[in-house]
N, C-alpha and C positions, 0 to 999 in steps of 0.2 A: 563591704568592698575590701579585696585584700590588699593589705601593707604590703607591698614589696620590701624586699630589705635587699640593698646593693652594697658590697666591697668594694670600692675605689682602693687601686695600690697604687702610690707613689713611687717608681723605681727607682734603686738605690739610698744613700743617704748615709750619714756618717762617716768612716772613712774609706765606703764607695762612692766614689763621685760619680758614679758613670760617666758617659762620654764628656769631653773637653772640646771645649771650641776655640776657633783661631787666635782669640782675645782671652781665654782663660774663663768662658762660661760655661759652668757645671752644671752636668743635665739635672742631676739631684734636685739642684732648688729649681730650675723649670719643671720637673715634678711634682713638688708639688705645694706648687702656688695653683697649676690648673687642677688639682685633684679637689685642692680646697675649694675652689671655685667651684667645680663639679657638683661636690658634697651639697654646698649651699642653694643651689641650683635645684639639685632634685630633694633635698629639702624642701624647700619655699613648695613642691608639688605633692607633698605629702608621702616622700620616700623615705625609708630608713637609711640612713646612710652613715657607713662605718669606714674611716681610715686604718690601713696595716701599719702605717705612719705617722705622729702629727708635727712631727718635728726633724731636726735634722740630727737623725740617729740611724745607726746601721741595723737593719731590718733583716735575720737568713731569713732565705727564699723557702725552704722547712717551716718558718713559725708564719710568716705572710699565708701562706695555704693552711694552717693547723686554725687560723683564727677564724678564715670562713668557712670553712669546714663545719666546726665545733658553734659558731652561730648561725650556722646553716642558711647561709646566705643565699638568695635567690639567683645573686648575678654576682660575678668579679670582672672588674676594669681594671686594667694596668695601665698607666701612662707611663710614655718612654719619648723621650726625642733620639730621634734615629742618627748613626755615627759612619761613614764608610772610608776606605783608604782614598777615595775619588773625590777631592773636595765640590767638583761640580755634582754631584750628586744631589738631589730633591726631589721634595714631595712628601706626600703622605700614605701612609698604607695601614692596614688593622690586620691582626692575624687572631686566626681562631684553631682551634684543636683539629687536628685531619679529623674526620666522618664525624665532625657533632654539626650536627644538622642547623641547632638551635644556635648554637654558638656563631655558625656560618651567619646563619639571618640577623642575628646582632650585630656582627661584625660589618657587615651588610650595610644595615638601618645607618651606624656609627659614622663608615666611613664617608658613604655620604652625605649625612649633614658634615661632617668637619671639613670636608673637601670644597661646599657650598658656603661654608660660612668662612673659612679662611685664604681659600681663595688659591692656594698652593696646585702642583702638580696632581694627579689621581694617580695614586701606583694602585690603587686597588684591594683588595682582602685577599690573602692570601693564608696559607696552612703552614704552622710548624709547634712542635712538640716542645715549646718552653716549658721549664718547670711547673710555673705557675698554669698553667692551660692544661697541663698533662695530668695534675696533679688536685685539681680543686675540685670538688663533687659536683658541683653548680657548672652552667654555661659557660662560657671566662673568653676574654678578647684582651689582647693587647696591641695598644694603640701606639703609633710612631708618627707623632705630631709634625716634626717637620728634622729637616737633616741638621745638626750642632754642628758639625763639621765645615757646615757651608756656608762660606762668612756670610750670604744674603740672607739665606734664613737664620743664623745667628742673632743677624742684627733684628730680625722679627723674633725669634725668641725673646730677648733682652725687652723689647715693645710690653709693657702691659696691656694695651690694647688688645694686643695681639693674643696673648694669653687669655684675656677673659674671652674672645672670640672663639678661640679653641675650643676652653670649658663650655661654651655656649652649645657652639657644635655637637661635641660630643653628647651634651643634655639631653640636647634636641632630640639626637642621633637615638638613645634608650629610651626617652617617651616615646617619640614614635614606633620602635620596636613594642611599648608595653600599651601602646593604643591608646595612648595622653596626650591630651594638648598640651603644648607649650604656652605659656603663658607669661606675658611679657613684665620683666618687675619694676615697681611704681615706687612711688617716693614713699610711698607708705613704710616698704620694708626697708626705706635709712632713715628717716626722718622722725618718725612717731613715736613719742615715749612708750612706754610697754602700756601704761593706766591705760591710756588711749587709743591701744592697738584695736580693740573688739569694735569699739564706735566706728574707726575710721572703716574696717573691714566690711559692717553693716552697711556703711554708708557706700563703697565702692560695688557692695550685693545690689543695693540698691539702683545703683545705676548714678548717684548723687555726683555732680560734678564735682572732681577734688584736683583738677587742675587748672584754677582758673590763674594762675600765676602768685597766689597768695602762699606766706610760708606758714606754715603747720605752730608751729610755737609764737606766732606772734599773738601777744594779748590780745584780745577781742574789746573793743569797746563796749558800753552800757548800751548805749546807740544800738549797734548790732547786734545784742543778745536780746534787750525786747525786740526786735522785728524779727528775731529768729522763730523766739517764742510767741509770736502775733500770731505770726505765719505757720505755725502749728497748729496754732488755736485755729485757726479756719479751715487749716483741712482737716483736722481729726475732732470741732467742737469738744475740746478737752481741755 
């Protein structure tokens, strides 16, 4: 089965801030708190997934494309929150390279899941020649989550809810583009020590209830490790 490996770019950073909002919220860090997300996200599905970014450091738009390039990435995402001189202004839109076909249909997949999962205006996918889309050997979309400018959606920017909603979306938005389930994440991936990741995972293959309201690290009594192990013993006579 092939590894996809995907670029997620966090626009701007360092001392570009990208766009400013009414209150003084810098798209920078709403970049990429949903990239991180993202990352994690198509992680957890067995994606390769590489930041231009991991921190708040100024990134050219020359070395952001020279990295996927050079690890020949399958896909590049850019997130952006969108900035206009019209503070009424909202919604969301994805843009893809003029005439890449592929790119369109990504952009496509994308916008609508983010559009379904955060609930904002549809501006739709549209085409234009950013650097990073013009410039990257792979398929490339850049995404404009919601308008910074607009105190309302500001104030949903600022929402961590809101953000991991986004990330969601967009996730959604590229598995389905790459013909993958989405997959909903379980306590497993916050809660389980690492020794114990493989067990619990088996046990969730398994179909094993592991959400009966019990928490994961609470001691187990005597009591209920032999009846675990009774209860073994009867169905496997081992």
């Amino acid at each position: 089965m092939k590894v996809y490996k995907v670029y997620i770019d966090p626009g701007h950073g360092g001392s570009d801030p990208g766009a400013l909002g009414p209150t003084g919220l810098k798209e920078k860090d709403i970049n990429l708190g949903i990239a991180f997300k993202v990352g994690q996200i198509l992680q957890r599905h067995g994606i390769s997934t590489l930041l231009t970014r991991q921190d708040d450091r100024r990134v050219e738009l020359i070395d952001r494309v020279k990295m996927a390039n050079n690890d020949r990435a399958d896909y590049f995402i850019s997130i952006h929150a969108n900035s206009a001189s019209n503070p009424a202004a909202m919604g969301t839109e994805t843009f893809a390279f003029p005439n890449s076909d592929i790119g369109t249909k990504l952009a496509d997949a994308v916008q609508k899941s983010l559009v379904n999962e955060i609930g904002l205006a549809n501006r739709g996918v549209k085409h234009g020649d950013f650097f990073v889309l013009k410039n990257t050997k792979m398929p490339a979309i850049l995404v404009e989550v919601a308008f910074i400018n607009n105190p309302k959606e500001e104030k949903l920017l600022k929402d961590q809810n809101f953000s991991d909603k986004a990330a969601t979306g967009i996730s959604k938005g590229i598995l389905m583009f790459l013909g993958m389930e989405y997959k909903e994440e379980n306590y497993i991936d916050k809660n389980i020590s690492p020794w114990a990741k493989d067990a619990m995972e088996w046990a969730t293959d398994k179909e094993i209830n592991l959400t009966d309201g019990s928490m994961p690290k609470e001691p187990i009594s005597l009591e209920r490790l032999i009846t675990i192990l009774h209860r073994y013993h009867n169905l496997f006579g081992k």
